[in-house]
C-alpha positions in Angstrom: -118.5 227.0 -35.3 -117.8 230.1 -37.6 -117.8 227.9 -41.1 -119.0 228.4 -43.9 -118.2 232.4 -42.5 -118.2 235.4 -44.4 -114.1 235.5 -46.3 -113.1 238.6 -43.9 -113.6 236.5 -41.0 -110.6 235.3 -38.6 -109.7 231.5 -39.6 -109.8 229.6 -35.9 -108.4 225.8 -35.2 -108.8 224.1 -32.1 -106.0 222.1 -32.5 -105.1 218.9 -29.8 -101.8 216.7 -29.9 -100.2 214.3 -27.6 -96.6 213.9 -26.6 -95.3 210.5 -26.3 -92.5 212.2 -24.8 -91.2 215.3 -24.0 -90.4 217.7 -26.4 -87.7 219.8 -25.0 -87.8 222.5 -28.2 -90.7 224.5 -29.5 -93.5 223.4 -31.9 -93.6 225.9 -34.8 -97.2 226.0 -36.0 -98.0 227.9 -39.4 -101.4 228.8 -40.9 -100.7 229.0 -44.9 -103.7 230.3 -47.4 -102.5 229.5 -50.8 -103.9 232.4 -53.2 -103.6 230.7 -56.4 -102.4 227.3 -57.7 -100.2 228.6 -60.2 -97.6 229.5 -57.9 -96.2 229.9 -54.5 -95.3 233.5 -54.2 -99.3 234.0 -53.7 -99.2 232.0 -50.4 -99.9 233.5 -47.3 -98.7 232.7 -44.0 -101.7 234.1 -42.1 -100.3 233.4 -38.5 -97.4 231.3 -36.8 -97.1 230.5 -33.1 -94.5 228.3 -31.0 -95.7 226.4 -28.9 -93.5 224.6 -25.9 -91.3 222.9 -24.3 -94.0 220.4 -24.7 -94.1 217.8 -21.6 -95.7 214.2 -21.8 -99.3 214.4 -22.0 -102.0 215.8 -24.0 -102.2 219.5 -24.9 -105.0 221.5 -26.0 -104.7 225.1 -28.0 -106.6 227.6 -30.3 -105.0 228.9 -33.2 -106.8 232.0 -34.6 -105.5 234.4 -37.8 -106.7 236.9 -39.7 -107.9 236.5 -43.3 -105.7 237.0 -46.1 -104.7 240.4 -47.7 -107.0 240.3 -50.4 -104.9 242.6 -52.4 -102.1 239.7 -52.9 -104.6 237.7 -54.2 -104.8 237.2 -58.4 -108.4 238.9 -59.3 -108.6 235.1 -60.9 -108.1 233.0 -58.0 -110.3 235.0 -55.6 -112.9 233.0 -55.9 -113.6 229.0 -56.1 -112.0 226.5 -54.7 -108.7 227.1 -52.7 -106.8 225.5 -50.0 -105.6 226.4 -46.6 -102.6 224.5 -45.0 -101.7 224.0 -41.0 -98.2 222.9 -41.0 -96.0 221.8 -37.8 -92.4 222.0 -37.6 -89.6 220.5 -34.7 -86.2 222.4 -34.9 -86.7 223.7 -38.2 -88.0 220.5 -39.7 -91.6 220.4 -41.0 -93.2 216.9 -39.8 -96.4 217.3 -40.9 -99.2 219.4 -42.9 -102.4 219.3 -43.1 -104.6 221.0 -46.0 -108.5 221.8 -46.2 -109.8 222.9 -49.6 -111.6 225.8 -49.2 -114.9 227.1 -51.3 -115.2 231.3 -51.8 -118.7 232.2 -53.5 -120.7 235.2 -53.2 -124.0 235.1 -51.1 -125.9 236.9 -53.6 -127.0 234.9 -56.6 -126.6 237.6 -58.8 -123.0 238.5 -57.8 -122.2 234.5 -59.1 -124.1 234.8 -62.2 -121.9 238.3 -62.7 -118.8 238.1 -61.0 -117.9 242.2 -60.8 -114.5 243.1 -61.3 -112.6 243.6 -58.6 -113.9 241.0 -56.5 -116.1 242.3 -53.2 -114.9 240.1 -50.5 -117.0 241.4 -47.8 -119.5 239.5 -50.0 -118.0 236.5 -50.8 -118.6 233.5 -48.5 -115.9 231.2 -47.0 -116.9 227.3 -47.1 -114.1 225.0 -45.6 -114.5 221.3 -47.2 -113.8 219.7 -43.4 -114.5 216.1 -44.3 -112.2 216.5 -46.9 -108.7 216.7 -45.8 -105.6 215.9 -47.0 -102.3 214.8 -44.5 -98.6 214.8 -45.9 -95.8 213.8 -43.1 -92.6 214.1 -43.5 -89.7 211.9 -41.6 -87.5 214.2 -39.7 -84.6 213.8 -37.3 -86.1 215.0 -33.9 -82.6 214.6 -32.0 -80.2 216.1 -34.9 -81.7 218.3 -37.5 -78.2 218.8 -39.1 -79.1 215.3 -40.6 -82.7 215.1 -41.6 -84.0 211.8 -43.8 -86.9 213.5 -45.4 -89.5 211.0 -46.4 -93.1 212.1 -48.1 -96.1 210.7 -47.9 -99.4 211.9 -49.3 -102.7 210.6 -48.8 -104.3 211.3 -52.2 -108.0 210.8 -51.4 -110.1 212.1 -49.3 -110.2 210.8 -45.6 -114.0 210.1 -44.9 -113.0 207.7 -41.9 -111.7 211.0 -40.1 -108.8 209.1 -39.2 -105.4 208.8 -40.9 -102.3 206.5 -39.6 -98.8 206.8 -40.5 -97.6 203.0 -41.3 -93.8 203.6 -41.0 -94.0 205.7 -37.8 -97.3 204.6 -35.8 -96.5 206.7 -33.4 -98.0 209.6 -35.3 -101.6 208.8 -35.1 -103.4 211.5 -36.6 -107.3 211.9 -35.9 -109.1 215.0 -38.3 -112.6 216.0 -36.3 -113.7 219.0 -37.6 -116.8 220.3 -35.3 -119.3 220.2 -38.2 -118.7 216.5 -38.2 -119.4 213.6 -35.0 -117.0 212.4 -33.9 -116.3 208.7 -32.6 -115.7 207.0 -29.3 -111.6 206.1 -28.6 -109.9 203.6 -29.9 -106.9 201.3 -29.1 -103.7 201.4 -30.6 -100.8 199.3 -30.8 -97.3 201.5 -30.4 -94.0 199.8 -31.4 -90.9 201.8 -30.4 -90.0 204.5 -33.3 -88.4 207.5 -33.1 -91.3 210.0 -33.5 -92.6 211.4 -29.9 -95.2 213.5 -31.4 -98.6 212.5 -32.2 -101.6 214.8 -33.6 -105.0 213.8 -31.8 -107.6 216.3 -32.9 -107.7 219.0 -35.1 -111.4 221.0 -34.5 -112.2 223.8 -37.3 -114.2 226.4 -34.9 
């Protein structure tokens, strides 16, 4: 339960899903940490991993990367609030993408009353917001990606029930537990036949 962490520490998610079905391809998992909102060239892709074939079932794995390279990050941006971004692709098709804000502040009082120049990241600390996250999916064609229908989706506030649902495809039933927050018992849900086998369960920040 590494959070809030010091900045230079490894970013780790324990990360469930569920297959309605089985998934015959790989999962392509990325860990993004966007270095500043003014444009994209300053994200980082920390870490990706593949992850399958994929039977029927539940499946359970820890995804772990190392911190950004500091040096790509604008002196500006370094630190305040930022975001980091778990994103999960089918046959080149991202279906869904998770983001976290994330908090950088020093430790010291005085180092936030006098921010030196360049920043000292091995004492900055690393808050991630975890009851604060935000899900975008994306419709995808999981049997031909030569014709995907991309369709977006953003939930714009905050998710303080911990639980998101996707309305056109309730078959992705996604469930955000982060460990610094209880979790609740099961509950039932009502599938009707859509083409989506994948569904994301629990996603743990250790």
């Amino acid at each position: 339960m590494d959070n809030p962490s010091p900045f230079l520490n490894p970013f780790q998610f324990e990360i469930t899903f569920e297959c309605i079905e089985e998934l015959k391809e790989d999962l392509e998992w990325k860990m993004i940490y966007v270095g500043s909102a003014e444009s994209e060239e300053y994200d980082q892709v920390l870490d990706s991993v593949f992850v399958g074939p994929i039977p029927e079932g539940k499946h359970m794995f820890v995804f772990q990367a190392d911190p950004p390279n500091v040096t790509r990050i604008p002196e500006n941006d370094a630190i305040g609030v930022t975001v980091v971004l778990l994103t999960c692709s089918y046959k080149g098709q991202e279906f869904i993408r998770v983001g976290y804000f994330i908090n950088n502040e020093y430790s010291d009082q005085e180092l936030r009353e006098n921010p030196p120049s360049p920043p000292q990241f091995d004492k900055v600390i690393r808050n991630i917001l975890a009851s604060e996250p935000r899900v975008t999916r994306f419709k995808i064609n999981w049997e031909d990606p030569s014709a995907p229908e991309p369709i977006l989706n953003e939930n714009s506030n905050s998710i303080s029930t911990m639980e998101y649902t996707d309305r056109d495809s309730p078959l992705i039933i996604i469930r955000l537990c982060p460990l610094l927050i209880s979790t609740g018992g099961n509950n039932g849900f009502t599938h009707r036949t859509v083409n989506c086998p994948f569904r994301l369960i629990y996603l743990y920040i250790k």
